[in-house]
ROFIDO-21572 format. One record per atom (N, C-alpha, C): y, z, x. Coordinates in steps of 0.2 Angstrom, whole numbers, padded with zeros to 4 digits, always signed. Atoms other than C-alpha are relative to their C-alpha. Example, Ala and Ser with C-alpha at 12.3 -4.5 7.8 and 13.67 -1.06 7.14 Angstrom:
REM residues 2
-0006+0000+0004
-0022+0039+0062
+0006+0000+0004
-0006-0001-0004
-0005+0036+0068
+0005+0003-0004
REM end
This chain:
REM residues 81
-0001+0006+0003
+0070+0190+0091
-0001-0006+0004
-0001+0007-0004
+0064+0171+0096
+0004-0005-0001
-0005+0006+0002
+0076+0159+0099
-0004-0008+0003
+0001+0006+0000
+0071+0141+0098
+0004-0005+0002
-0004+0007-0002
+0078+0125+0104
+0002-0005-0006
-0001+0003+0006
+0087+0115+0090
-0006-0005+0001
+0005+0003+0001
+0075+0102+0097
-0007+0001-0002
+0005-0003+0000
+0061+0112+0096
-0001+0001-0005
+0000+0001+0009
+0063+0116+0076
-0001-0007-0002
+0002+0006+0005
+0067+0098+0072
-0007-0004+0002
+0008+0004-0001
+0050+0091+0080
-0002+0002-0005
+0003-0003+0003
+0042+0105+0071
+0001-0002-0006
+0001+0003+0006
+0049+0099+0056
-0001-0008-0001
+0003+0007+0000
+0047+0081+0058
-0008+0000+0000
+0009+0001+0000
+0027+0084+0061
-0002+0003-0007
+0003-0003+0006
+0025+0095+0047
+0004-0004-0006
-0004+0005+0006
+0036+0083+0035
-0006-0004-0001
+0007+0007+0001
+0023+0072+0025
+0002-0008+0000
-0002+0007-0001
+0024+0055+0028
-0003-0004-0008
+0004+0005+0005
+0021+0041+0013
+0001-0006+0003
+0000+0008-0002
+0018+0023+0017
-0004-0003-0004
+0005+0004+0003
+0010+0010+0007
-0008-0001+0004
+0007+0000-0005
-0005+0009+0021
-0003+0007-0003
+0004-0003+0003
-0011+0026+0014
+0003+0001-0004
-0002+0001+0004
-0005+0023-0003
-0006+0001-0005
+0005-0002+0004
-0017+0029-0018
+0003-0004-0007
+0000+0006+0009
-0014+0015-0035
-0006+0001-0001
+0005+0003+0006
-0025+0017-0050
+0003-0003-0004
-0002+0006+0004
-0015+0004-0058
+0001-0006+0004
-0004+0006-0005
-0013-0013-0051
-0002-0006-0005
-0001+0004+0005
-0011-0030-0062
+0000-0007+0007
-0002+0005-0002
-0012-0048-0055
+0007-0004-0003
-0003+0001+0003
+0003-0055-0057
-0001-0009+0002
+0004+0005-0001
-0001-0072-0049
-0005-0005+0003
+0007+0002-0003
-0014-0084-0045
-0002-0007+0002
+0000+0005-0001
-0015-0100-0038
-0007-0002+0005
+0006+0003-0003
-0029-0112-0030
+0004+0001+0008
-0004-0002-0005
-0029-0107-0011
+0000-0007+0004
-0003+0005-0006
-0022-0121+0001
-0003+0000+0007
+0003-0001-0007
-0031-0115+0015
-0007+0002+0000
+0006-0004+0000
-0047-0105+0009
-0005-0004-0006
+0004+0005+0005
-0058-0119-0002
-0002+0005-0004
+0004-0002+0004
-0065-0112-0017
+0003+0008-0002
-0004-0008-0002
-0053-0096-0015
+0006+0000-0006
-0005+0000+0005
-0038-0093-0025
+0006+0006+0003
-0006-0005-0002
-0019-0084-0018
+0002+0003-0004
+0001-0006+0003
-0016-0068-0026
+0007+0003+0002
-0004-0005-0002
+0000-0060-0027
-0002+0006-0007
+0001-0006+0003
-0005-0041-0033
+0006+0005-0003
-0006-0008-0002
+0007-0028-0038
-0005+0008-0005
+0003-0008+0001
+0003-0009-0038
+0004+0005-0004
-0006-0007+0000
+0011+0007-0044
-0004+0005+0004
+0003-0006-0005
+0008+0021-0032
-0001+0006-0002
+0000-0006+0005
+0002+0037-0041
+0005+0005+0004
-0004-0006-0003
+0012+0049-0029
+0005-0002-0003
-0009+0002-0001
+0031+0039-0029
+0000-0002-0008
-0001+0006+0003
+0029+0028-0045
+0003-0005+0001
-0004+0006-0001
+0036+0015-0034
-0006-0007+0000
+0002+0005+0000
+0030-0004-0035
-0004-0003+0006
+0002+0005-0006
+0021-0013-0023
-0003-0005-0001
+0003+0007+0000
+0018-0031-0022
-0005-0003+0005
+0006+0004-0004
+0002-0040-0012
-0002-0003+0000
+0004+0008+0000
-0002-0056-0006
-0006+0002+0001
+0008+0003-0002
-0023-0059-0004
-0002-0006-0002
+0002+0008+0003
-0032-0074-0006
-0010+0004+0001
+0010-0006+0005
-0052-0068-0016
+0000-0007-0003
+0000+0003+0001
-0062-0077-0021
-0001-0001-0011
-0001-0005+0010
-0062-0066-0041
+0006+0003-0001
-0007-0006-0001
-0048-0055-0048
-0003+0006+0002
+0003-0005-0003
-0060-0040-0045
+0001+0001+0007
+0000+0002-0005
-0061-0046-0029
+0006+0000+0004
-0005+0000-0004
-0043-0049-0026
+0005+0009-0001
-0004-0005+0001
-0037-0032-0034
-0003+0006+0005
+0004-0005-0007
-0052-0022-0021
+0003-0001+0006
-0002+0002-0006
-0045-0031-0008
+0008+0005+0001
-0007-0005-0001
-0026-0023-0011
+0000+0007-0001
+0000-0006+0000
-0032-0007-0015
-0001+0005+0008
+0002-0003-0007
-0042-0005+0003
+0005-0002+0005
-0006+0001-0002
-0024-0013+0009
+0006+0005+0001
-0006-0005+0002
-0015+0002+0003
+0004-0001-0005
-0003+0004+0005
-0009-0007-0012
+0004-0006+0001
REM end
């Protein structure tokens, strides 16, 4: 029989545990929620997004500044929501 190192298990499960993060987040829903002329980016517009994350169902909110909604919704999706 192998005996292991308690430390030696918990890596091993820490590395195989799956990680979620919003940065590799997968949204097919995302909705603008608002939209304002940008302050800094002429002819732009500031963009808070929010997402639903298909794994979690959790929310995620995202600022961009685009210069379309198309525009600002692609932007938050390649953001990770």
């Amino acid at each position: 029989m192998m005996k292991y190192s308690l430390l030696t298990v918990l890596l091993a499960f820490v590395a195989a545990a799956p990680t979620v993060s919003p940065a590799y987040a997968v949204c097919s829903s995302c909705n603008i929620q608002t939209k304002t002329p940008s302050a800094t980016e002429p002819g732009k517009f500031d963009y808070r997004v929010s997402c639903i994350i298909d794994e979690s169902g959790d929310e995620v909110n995202t600022a961009v500044t685009a210069a379309t909604d198309e525009e600002a919704i692609e932007m938050t999706k390649k953001k990770g929501c």
